[in-house]
C-alpha positions as CSV (number, residue, x, y, z in Angstrom):
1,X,0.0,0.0,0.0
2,X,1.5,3.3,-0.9
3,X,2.1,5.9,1.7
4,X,-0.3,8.8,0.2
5,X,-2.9,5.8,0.3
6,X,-2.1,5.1,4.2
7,X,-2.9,9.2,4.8
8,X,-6.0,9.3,2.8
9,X,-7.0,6.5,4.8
10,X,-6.2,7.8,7.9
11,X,-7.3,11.6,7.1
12,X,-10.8,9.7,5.9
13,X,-10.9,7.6,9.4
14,X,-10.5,10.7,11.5
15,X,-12.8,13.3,9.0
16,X,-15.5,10.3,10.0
17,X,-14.8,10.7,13.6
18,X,-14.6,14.5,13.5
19,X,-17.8,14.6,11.7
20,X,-19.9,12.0,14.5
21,X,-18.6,14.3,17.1
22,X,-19.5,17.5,15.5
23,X,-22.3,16.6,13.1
24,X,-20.7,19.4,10.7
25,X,-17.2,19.9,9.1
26,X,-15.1,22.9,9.2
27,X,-14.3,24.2,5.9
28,X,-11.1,23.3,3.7
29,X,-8.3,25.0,4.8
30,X,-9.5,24.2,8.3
31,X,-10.4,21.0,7.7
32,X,-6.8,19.9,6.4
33,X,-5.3,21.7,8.9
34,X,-7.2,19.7,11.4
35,X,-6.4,16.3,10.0
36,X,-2.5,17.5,8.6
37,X,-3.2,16.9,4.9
38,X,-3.8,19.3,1.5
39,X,-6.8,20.9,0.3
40,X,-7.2,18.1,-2.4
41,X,-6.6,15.5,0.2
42,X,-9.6,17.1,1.8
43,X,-11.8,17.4,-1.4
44,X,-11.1,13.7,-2.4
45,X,-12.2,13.2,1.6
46,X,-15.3,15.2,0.7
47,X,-15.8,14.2,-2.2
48,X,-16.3,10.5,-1.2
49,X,-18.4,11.2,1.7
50,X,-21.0,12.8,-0.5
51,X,-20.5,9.9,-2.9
52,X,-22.3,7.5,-0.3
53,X,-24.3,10.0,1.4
54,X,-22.4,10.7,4.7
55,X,-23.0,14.6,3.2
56,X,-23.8,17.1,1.0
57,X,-21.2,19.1,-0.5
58,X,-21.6,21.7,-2.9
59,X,-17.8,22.9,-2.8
60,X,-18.7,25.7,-0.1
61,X,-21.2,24.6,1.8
62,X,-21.4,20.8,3.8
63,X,-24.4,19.6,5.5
């Protein structure tokens, strides 16, 4: 397994838990900072939670 894989999937794991203990997300640049990894670390995040409903993202807003 490649080591960018091994942070996505760690960044994802902890985006997941940040999200049941808030029920809302920070934006980007917060977000990433939070979980130590880039903006398009955090939009591929994103993007895959609103892929199987987890939310809905419109780019700016998350719900």
């Amino acid at each position: 397994m490649s080591k960018s894989n091994n942070v996505y999937k760690d960044a994802y794991n902890r985006c997941l838990r940040l999200l049941d203990e808030t029920q809302s997300l920070p934006s980007e640049p917060e977000l990433g900072t939070l979980l130590g990894v880039s903006r398009t670390t955090v939009r591929s995040i994103l993007a895959r939670m609103a892929e199987i409903g987890l939310i809905a993202w419109n780019k700016r807003s998350k719900t």
